[in-house]
C-alpha positions in Angstrom: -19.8 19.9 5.4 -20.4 17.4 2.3 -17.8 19.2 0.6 -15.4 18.7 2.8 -11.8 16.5 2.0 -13.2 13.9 3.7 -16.1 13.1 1.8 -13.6 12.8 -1.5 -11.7 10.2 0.5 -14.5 8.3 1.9 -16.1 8.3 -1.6 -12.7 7.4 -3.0 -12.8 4.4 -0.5 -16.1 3.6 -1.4 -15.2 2.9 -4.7 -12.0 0.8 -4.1 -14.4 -1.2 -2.1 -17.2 -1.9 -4.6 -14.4 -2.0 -8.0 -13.2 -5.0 -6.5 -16.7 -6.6 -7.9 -14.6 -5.9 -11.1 -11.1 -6.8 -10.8 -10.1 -10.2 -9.3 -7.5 -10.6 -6.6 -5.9 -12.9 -8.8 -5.9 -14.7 -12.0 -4.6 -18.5 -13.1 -4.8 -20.9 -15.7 -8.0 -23.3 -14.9 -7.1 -26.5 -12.6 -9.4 -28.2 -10.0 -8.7 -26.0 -7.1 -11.4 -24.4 -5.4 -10.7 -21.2 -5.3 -9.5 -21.2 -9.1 -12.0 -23.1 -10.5 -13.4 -20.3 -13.2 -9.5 -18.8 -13.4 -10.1 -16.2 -11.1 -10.1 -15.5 -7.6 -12.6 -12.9 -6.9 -15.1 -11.9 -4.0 -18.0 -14.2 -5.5 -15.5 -17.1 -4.6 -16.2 -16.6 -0.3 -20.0 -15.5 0.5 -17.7 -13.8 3.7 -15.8 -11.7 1.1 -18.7 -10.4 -0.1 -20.3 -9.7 2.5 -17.1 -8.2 4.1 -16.1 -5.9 1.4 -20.2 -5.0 0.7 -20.1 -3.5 4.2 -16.9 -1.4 3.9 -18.1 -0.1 0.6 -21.5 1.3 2.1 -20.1 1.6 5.4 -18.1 4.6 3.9 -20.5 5.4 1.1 -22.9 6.2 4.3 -20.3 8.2 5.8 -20.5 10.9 3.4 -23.4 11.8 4.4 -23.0 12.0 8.3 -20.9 15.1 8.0 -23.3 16.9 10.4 -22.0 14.3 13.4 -18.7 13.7 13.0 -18.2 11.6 15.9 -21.1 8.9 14.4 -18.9 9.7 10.9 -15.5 8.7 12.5 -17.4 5.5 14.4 -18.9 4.3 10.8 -15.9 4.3 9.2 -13.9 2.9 11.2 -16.5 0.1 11.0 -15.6 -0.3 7.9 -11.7 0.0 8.1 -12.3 -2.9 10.2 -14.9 -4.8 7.6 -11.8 -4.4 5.3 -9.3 -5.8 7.4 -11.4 -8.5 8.5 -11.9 -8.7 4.7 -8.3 -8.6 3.3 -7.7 -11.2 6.3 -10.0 -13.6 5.0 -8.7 -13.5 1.7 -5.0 -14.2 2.3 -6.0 -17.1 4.4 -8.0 -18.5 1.6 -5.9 -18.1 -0.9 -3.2 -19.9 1.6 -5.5 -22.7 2.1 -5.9 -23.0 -1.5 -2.3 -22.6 -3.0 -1.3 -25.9 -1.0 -3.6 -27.6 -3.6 -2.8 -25.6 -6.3 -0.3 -27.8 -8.6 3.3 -26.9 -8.4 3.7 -25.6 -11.7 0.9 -22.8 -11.5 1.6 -19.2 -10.7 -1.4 -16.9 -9.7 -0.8 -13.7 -11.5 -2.0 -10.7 -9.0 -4.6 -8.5 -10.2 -5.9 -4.9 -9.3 -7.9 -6.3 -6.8 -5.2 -7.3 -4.7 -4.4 -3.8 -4.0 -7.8 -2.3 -4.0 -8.1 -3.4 0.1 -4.6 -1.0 0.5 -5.7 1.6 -1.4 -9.7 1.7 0.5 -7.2 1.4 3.7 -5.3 4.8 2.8 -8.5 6.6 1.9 -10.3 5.8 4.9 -7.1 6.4 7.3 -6.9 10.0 5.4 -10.8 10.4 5.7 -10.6 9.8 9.5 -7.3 12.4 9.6 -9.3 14.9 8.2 -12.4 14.5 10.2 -10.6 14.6 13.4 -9.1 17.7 12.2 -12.4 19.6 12.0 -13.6 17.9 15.5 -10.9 19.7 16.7 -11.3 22.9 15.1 -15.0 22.7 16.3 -14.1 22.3 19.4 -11.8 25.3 19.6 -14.5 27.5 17.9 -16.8 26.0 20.8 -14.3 27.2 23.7 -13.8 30.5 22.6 -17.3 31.1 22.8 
């Protein structure tokens, strides 16, 4: 049912995914790396991170609103637990790639966004707990029948 735990979590997710347009992963003071060019590392930095994150966020968004087929619910969203893997992934490795020519005396300050990716991975982890749970209960209901 829509309101069902799950759909809190998955919605919760949703919005870790699609705050991160707001908070950067990190923030420095302006040099002539690429990834730090405006002073922030964001997703507009990597079209991949966009498109990454983007998925997860309506990946889960969608699942909300398959609570009548759990099975294509759990499938969806672990979709997108996946997108945001793939996603945090391919932002560690770029800001790797980037911190070697970063100059020696600059420190990145983390931001929020740096732990939105955790925080979507918990909510979707619970989401998918909780939706197994009633796949099971159905399922008993179905062989007592």
């Amino acid at each position: 049912m829509i309101q069902r735990i799950q759909s809190i979590f998955l919605l919760l997710a949703s919005a870790c995914a699609f705050s991160l347009f707001a908070f950067p992963f990190a923030t420095a003071p302006l040099n002539q790396s690429t990834v730090f060019a405006d002073g922030l590392y964001n997703l507009q930095d990597n079209m991949g991170l966009l498109v990454l994150f983007c998925l997860a966020g309506l990946l889960t968004f969608i699942g909300i609103f398959l609570f009548r087929n759990r099975k294509t619910q759990l499938l969806v969203n672990r979709i997108a637990i996946t997108a945001n893997i793939i996603g945090l992934v391919l932002a560690i490795v770029l800001f790797m790639n980037d911190s070697q020519n970063m100059a020696q005396n600059v420190n990145p300050d983390d931001g929020i966004g740096a732990y939105l990716p955790f925080v979507f991975l918990v909510f979707a982890f619970l989401a998918n707990h909780f939706i197994n749970k009633d796949e099971k209960l159905v399922q008993s209901m179905d062989r007592l029948r």
